[in-house]
CHARMM-style PDB file with segment names, atoms N, HN, CA, C and O in Angstrom:
ATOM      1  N   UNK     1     108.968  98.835  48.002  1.00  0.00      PROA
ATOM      2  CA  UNK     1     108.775  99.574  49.239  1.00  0.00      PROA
ATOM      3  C   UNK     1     107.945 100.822  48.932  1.00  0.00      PROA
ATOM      4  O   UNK     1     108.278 101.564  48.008  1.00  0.00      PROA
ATOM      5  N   UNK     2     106.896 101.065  49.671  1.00  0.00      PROA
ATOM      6  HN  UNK     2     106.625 100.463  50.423  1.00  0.00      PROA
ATOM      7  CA  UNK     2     106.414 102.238  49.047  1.00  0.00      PROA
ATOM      8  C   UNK     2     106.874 103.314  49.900  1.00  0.00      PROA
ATOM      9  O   UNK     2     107.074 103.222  51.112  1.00  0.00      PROA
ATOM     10  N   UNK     3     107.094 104.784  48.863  1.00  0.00      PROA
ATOM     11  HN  UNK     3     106.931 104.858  47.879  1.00  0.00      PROA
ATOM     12  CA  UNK     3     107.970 105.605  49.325  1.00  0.00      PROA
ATOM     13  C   UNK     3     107.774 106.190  50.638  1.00  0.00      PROA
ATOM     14  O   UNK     3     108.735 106.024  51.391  1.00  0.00      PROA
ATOM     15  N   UNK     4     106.757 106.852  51.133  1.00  0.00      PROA
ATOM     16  HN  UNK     4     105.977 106.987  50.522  1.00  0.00      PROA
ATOM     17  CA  UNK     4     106.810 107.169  51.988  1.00  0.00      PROA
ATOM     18  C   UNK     4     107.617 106.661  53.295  1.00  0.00      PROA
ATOM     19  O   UNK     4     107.923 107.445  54.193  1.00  0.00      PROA
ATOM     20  N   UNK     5     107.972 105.140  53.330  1.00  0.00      PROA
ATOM     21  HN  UNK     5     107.724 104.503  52.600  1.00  0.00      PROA
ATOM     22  CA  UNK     5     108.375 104.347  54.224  1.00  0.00      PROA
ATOM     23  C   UNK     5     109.935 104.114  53.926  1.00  0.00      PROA
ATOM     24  O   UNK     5     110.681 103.969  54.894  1.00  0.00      PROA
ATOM     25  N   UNK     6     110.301 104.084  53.013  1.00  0.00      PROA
ATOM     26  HN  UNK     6     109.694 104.202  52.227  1.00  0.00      PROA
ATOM     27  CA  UNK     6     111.082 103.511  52.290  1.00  0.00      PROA
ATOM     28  C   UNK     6     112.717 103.774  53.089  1.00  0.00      PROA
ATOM     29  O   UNK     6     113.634 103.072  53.516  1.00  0.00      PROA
ATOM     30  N   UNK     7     112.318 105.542  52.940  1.00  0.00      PROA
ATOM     31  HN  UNK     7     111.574 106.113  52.593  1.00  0.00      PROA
ATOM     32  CA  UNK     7     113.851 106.089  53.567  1.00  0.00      PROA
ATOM     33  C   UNK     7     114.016 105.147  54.848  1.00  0.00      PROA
ATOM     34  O   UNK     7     115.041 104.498  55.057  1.00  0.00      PROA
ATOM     35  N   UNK     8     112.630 105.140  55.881  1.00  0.00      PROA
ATOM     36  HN  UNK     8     111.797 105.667  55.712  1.00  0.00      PROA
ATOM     37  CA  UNK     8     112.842 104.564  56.956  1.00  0.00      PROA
ATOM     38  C   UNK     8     113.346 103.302  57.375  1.00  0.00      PROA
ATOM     39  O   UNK     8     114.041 103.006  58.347  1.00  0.00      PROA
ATOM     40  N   UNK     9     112.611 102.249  55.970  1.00  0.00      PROA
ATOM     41  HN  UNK     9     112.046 102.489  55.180  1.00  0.00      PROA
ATOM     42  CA  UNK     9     113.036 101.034  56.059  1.00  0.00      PROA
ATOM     43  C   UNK     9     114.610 100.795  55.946  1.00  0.00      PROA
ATOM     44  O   UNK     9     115.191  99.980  56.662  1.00  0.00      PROA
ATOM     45  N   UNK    10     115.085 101.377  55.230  1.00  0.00      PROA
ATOM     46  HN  UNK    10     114.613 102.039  54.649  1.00  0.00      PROA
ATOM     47  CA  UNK    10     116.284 101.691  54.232  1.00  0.00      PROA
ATOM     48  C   UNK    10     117.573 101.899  55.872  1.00  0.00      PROA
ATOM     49  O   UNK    10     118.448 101.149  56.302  1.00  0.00      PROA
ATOM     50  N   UNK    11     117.115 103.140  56.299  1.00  0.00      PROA
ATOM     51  HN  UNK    11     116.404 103.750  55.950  1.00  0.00      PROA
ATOM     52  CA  UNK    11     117.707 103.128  57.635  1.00  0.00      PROA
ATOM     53  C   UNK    11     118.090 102.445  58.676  1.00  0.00      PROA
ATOM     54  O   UNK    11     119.193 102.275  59.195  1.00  0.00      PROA
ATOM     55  N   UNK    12     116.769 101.980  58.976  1.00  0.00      PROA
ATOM     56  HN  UNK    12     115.873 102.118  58.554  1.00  0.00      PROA
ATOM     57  CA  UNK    12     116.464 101.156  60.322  1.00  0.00      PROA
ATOM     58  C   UNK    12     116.317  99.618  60.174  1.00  0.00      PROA
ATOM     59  O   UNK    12     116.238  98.999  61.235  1.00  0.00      PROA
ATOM     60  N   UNK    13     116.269  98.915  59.036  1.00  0.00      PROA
ATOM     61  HN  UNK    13     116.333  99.417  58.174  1.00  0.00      PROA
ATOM     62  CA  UNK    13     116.200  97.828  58.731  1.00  0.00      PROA
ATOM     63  C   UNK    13     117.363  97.265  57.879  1.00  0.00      PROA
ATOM     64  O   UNK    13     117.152  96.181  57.334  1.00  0.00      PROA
ATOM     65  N   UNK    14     118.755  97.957  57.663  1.00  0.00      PROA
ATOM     66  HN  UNK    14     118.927  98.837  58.105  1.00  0.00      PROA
ATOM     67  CA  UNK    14     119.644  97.478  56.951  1.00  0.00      PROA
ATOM     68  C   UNK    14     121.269  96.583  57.839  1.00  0.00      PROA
ATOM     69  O   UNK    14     121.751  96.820  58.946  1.00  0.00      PROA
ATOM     70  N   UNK    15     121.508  96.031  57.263  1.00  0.00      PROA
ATOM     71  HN  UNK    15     121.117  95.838  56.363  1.00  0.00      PROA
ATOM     72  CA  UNK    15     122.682  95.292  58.242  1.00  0.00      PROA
ATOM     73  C   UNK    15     123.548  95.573  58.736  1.00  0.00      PROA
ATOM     74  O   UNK    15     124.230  94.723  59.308  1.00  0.00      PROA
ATOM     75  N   UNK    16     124.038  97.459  58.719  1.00  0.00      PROA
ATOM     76  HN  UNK    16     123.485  98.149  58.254  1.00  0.00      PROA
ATOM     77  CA  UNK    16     124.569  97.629  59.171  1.00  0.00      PROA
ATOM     78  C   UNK    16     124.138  98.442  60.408  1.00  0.00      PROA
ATOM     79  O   UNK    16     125.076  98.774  61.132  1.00  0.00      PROA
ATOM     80  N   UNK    17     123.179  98.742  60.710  1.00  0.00      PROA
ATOM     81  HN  UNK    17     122.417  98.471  60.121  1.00  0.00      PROA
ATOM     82  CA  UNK    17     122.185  99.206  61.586  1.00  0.00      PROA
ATOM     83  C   UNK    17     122.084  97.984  62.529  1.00  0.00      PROA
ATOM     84  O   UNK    17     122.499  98.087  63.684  1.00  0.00      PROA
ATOM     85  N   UNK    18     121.426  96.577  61.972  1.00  0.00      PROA
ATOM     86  HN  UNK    18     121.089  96.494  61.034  1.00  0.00      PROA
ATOM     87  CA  UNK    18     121.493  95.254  62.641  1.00  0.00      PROA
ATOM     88  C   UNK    18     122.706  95.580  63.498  1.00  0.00      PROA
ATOM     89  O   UNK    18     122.663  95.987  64.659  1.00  0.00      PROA
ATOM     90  N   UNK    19     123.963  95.311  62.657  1.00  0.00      PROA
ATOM     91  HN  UNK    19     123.998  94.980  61.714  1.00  0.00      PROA
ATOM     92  CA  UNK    19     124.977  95.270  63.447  1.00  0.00      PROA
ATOM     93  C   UNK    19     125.756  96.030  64.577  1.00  0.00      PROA
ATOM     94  O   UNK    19     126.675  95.636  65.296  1.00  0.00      PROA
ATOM     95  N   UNK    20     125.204  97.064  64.524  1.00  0.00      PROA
ATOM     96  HN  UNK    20     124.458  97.383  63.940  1.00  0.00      PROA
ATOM     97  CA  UNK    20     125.198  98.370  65.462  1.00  0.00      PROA
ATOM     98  C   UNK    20     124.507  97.533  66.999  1.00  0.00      PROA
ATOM     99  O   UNK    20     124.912  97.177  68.105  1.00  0.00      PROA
ATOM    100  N   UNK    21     123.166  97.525  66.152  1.00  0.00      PROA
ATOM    101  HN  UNK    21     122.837  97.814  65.253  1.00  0.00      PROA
ATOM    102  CA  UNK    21     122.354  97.207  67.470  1.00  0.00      PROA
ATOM    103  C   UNK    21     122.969  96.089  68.513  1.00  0.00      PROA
ATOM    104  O   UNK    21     122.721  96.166  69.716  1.00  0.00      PROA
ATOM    105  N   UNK    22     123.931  94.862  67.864  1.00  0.00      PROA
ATOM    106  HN  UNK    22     124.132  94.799  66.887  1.00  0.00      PROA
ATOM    107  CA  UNK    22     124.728  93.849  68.284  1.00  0.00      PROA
ATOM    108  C   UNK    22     125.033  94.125  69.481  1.00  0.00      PROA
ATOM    109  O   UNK    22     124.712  93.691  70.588  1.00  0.00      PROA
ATOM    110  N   UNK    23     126.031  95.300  68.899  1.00  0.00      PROA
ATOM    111  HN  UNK    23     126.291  95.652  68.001  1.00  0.00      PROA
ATOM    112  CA  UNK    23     127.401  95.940  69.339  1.00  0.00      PROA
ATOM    113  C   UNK    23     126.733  96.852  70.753  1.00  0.00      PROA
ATOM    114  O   UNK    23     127.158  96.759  71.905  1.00  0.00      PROA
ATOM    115  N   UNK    24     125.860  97.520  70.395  1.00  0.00      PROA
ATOM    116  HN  UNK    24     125.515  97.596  69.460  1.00  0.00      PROA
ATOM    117  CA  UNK    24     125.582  98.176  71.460  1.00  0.00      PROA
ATOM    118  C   UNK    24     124.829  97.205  72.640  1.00  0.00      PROA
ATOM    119  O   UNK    24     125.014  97.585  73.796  1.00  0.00      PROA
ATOM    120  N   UNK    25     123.841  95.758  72.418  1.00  0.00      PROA
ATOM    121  HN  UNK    25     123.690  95.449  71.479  1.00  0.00      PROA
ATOM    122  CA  UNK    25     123.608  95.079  73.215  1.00  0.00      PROA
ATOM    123  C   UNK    25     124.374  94.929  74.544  1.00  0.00      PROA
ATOM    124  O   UNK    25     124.206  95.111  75.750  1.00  0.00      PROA
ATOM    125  N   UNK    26     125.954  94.202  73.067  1.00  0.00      PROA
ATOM    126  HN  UNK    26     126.090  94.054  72.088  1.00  0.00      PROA
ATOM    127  CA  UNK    26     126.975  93.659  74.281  1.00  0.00      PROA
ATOM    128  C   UNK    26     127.575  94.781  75.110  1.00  0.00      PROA
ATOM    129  O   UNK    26     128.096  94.689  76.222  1.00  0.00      PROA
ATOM    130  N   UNK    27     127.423  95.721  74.450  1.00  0.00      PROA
ATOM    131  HN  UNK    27     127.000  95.796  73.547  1.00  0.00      PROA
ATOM    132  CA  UNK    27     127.952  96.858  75.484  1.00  0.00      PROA
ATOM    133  C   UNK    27     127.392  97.091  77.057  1.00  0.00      PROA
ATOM    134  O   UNK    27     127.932  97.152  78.162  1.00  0.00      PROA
ATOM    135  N   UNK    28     126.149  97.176  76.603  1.00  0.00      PROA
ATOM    136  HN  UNK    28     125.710  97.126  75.706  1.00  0.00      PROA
ATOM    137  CA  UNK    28     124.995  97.362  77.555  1.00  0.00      PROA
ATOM    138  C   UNK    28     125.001  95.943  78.733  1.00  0.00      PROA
ATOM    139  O   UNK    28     125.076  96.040  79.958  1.00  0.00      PROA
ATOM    140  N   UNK    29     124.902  94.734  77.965  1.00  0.00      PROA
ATOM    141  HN  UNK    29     124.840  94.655  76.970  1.00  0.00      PROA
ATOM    142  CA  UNK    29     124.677  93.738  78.728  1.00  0.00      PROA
ATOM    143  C   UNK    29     126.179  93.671  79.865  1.00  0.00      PROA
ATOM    144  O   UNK    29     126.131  93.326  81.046  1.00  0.00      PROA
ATOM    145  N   UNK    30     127.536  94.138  79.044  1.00  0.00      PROA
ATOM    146  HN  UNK    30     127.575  94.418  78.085  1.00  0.00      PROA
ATOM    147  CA  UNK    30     128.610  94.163  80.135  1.00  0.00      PROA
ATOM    148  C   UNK    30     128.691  94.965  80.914  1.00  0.00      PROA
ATOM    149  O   UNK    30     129.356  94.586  81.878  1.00  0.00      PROA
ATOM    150  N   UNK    31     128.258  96.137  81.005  1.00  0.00      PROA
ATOM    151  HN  UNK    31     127.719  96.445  80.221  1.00  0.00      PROA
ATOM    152  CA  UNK    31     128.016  97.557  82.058  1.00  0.00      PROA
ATOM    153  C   UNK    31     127.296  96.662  82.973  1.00  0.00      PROA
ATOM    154  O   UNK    31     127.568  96.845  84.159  1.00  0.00      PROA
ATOM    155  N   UNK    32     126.221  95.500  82.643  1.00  0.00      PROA
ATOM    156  HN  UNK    32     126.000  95.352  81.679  1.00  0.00      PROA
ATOM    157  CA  UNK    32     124.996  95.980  83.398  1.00  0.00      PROA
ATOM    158  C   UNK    32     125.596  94.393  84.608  1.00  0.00      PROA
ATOM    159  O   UNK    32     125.087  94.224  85.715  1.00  0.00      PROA
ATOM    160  N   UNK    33     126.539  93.597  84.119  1.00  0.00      PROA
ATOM    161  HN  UNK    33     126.953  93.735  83.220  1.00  0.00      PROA
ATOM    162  CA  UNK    33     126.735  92.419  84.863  1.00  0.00      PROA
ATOM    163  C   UNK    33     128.098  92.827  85.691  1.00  0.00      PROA
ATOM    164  O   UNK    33     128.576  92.181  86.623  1.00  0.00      PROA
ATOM    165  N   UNK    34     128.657  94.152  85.087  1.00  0.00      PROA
ATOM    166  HN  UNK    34     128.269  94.677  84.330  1.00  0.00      PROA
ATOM    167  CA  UNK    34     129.149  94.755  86.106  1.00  0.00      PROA
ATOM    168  C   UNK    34     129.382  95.896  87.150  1.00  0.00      PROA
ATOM    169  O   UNK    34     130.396  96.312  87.710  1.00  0.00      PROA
ATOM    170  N   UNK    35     127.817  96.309  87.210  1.00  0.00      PROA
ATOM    171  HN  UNK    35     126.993  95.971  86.756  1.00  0.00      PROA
ATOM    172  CA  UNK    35     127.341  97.060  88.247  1.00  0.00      PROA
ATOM    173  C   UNK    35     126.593  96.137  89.047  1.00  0.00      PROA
ATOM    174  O   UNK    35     125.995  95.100  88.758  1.00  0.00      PROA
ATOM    175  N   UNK    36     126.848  97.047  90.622  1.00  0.00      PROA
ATOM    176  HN  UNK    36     127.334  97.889  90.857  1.00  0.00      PROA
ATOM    177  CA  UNK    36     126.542  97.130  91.831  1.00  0.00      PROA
ATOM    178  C   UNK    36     124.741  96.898  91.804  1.00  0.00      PROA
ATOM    179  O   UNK    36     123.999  97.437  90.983  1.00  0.00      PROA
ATOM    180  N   UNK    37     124.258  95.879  93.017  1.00  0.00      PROA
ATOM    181  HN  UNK    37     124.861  95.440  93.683  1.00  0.00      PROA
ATOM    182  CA  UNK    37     123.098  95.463  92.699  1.00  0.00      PROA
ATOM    183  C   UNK    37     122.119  96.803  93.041  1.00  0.00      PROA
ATOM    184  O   UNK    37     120.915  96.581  93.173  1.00  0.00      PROA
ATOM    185  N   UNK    38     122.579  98.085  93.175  1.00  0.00      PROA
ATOM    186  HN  UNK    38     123.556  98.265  93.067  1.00  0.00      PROA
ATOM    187  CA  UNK    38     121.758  99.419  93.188  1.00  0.00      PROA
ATOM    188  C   UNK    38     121.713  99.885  91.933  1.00  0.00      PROA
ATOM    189  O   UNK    38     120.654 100.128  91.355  1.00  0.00      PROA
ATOM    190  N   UNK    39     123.071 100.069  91.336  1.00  0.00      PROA
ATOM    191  HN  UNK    39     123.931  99.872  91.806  1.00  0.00      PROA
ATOM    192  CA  UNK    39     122.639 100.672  89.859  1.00  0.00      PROA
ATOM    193  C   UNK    39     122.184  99.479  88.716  1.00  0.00      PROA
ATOM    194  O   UNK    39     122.028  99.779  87.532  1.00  0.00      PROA
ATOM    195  N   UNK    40     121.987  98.050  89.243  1.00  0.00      PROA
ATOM    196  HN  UNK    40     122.114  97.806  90.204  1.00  0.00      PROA
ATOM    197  CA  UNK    40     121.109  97.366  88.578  1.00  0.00      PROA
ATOM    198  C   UNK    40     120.093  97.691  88.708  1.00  0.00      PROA
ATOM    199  O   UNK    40     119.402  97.882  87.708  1.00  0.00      PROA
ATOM    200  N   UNK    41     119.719  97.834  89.636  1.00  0.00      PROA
ATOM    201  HN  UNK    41     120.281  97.679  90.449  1.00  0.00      PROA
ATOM    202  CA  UNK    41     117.888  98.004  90.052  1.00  0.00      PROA
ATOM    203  C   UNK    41     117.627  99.104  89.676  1.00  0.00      PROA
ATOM    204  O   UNK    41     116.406  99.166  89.532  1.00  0.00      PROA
ATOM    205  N   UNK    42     118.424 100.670  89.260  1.00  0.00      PROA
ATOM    206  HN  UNK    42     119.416 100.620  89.377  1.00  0.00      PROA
ATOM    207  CA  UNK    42     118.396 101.561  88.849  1.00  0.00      PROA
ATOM    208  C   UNK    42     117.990 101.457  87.328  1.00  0.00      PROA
ATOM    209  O   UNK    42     116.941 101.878  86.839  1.00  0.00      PROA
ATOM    210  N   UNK    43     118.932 100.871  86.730  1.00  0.00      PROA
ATOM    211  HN  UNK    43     119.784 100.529  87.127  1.00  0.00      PROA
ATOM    212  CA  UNK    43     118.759 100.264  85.196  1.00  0.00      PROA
ATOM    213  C   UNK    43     117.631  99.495  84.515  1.00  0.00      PROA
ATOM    214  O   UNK    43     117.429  99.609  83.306  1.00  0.00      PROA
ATOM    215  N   UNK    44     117.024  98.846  85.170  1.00  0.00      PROA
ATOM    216  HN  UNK    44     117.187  98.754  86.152  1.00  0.00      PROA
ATOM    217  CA  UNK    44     116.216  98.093  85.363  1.00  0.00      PROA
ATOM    218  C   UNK    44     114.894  98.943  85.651  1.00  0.00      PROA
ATOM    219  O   UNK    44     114.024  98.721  84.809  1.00  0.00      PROA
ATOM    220  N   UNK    45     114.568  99.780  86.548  1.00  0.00      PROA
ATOM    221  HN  UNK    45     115.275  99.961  87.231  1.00  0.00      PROA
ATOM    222  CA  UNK    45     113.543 100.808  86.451  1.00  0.00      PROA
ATOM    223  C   UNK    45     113.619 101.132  85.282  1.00  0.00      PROA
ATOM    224  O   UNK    45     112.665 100.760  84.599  1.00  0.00      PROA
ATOM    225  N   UNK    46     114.435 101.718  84.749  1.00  0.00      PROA
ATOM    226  HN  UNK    46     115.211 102.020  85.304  1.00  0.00      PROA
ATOM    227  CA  UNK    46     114.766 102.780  84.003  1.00  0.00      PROA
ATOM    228  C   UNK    46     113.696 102.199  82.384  1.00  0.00      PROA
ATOM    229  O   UNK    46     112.669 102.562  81.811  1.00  0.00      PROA
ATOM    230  N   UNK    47     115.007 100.870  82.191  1.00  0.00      PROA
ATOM    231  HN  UNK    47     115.842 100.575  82.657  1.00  0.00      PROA
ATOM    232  CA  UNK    47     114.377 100.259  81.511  1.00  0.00      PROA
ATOM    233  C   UNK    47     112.718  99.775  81.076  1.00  0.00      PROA
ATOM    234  O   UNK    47     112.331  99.501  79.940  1.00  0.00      PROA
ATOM    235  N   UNK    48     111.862  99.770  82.412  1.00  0.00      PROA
ATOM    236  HN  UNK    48     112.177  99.993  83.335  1.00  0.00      PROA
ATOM    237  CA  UNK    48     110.763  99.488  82.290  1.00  0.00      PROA
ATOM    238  C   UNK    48     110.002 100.822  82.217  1.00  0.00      PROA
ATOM    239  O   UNK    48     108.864 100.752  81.755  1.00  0.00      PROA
ATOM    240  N   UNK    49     110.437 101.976  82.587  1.00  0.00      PROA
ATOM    241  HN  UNK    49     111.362 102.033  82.963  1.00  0.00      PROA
ATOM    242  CA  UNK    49     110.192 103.227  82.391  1.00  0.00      PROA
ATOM    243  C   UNK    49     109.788 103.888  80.993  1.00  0.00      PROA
ATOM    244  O   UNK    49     108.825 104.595  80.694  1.00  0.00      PROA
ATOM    245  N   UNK    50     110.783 103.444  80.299  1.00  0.00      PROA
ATOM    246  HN  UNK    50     111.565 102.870  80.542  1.00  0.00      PROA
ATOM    247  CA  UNK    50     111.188 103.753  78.784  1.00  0.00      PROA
ATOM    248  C   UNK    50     110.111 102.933  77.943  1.00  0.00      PROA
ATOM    249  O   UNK    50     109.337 103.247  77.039  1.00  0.00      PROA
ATOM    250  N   UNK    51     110.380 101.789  78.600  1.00  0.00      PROA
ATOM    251  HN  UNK    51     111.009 101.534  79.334  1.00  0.00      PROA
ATOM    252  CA  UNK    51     109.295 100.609  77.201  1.00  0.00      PROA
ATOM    253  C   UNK    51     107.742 100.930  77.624  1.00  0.00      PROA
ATOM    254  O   UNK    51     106.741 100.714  76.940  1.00  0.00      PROA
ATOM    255  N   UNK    52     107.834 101.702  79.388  1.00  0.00      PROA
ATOM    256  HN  UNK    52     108.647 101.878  79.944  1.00  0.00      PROA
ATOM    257  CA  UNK    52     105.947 101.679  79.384  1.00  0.00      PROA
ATOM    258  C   UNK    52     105.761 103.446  78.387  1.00  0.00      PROA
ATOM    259  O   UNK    52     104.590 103.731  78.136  1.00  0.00      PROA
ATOM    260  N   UNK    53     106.628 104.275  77.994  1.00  0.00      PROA
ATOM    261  HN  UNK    53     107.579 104.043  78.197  1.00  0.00      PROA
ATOM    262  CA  UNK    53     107.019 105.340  77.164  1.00  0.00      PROA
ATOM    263  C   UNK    53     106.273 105.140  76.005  1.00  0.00      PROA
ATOM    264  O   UNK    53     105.255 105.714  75.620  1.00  0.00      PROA
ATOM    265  N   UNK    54     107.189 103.883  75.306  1.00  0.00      PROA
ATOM    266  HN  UNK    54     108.016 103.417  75.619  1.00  0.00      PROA
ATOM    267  CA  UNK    54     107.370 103.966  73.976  1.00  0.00      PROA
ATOM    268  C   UNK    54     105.981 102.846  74.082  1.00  0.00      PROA
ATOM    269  O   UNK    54     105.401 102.559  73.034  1.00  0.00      PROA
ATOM    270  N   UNK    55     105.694 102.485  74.889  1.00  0.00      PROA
ATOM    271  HN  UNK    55     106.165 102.718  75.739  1.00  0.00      PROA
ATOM    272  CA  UNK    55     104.417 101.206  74.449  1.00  0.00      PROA
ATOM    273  C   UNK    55     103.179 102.370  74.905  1.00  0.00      PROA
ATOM    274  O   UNK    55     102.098 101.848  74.633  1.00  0.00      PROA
ATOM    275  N   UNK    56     103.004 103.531  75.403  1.00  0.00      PROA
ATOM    276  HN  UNK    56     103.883 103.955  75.625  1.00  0.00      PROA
ATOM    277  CA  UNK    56     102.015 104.709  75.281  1.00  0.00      PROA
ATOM    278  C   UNK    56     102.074 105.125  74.046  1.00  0.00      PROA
ATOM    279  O   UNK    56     101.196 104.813  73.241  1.00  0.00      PROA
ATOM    280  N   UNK    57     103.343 106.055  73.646  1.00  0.00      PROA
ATOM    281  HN  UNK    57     104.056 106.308  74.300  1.00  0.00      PROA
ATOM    282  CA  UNK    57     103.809 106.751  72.480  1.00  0.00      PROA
ATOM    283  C   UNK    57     102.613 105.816  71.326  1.00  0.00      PROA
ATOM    284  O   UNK    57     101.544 106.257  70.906  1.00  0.00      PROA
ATOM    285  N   UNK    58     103.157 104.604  71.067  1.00  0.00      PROA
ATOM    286  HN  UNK    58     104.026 104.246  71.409  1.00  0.00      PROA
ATOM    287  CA  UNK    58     102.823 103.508  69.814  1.00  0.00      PROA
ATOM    288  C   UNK    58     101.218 103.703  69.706  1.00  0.00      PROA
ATOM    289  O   UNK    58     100.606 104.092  68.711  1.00  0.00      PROA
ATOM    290  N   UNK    59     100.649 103.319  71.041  1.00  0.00      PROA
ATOM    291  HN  UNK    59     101.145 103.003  71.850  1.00  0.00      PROA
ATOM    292  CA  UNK    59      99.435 103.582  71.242  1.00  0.00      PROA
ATOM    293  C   UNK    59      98.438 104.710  70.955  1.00  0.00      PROA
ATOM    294  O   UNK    59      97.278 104.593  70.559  1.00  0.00      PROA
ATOM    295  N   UNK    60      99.270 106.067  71.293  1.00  0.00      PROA
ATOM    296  HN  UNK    60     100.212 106.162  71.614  1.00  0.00      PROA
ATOM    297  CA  UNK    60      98.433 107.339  70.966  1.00  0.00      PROA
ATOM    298  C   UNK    60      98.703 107.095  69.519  1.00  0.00      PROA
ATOM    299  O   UNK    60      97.666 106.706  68.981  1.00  0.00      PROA
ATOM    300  N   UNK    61      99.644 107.172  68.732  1.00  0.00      PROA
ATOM    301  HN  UNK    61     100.487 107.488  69.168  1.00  0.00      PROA
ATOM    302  CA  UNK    61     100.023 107.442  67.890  1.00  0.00      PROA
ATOM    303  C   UNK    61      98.895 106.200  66.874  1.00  0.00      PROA
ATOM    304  O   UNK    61      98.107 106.792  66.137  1.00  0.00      PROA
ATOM    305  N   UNK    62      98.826 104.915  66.835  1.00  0.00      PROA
ATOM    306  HN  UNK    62      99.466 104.435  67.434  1.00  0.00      PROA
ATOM    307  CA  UNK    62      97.495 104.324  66.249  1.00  0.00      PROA
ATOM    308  C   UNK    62      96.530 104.664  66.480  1.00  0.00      PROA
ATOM    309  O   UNK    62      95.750 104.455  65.550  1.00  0.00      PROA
ATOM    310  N   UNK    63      95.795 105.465  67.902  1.00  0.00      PROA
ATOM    311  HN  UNK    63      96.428 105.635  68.657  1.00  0.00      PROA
ATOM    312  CA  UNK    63      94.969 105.619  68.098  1.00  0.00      PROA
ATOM    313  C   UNK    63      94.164 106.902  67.209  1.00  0.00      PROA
ATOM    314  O   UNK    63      92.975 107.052  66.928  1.00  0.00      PROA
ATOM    315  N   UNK    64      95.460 107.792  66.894  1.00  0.00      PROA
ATOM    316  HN  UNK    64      96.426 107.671  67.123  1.00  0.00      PROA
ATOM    317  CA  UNK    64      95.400 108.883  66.345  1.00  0.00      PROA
ATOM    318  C   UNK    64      95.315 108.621  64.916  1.00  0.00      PROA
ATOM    319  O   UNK    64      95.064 109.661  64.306  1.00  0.00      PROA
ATOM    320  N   UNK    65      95.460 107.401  64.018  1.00  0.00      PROA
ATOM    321  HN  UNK    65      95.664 106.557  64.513  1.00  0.00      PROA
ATOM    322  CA  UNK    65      95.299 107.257  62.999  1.00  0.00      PROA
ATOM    323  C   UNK    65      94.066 107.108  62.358  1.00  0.00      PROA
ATOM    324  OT1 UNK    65      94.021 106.943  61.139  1.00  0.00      PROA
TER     325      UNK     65
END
């Protein structure tokens, strides 16, 4: 791994991190099959809000490389 990356990989790519992410899915996916079809559609913005965020963020950030 070369270092610079390494801590990150180390973090964000280990199985217990995986398993986090599981855990918090099912969390998420049961809130969301048991809310009201307003704070679905709420969630659901939200959601597409965030990923058009982080799919800018990714973008400046290569662009800037």
């Amino acid at each position: 791994m070369v270092a610079p990356y390494a801590e990150f990989a180390d973090r964000w790519g280990n199985a217990g991190f995986s398993e986090y992410v599981v855990l918090l899915a099912a969390q998420a996916d049961r809130a969301f099959a048991e809310a009201d079809e307003v704070t679905q559609a709420a969630a659901k913005a939200a959601f597409v809000r965030v990923a058009e965020l982080e799919k800018d963020f990714w973008q400046m950030a290569y662009a800037a490389s």
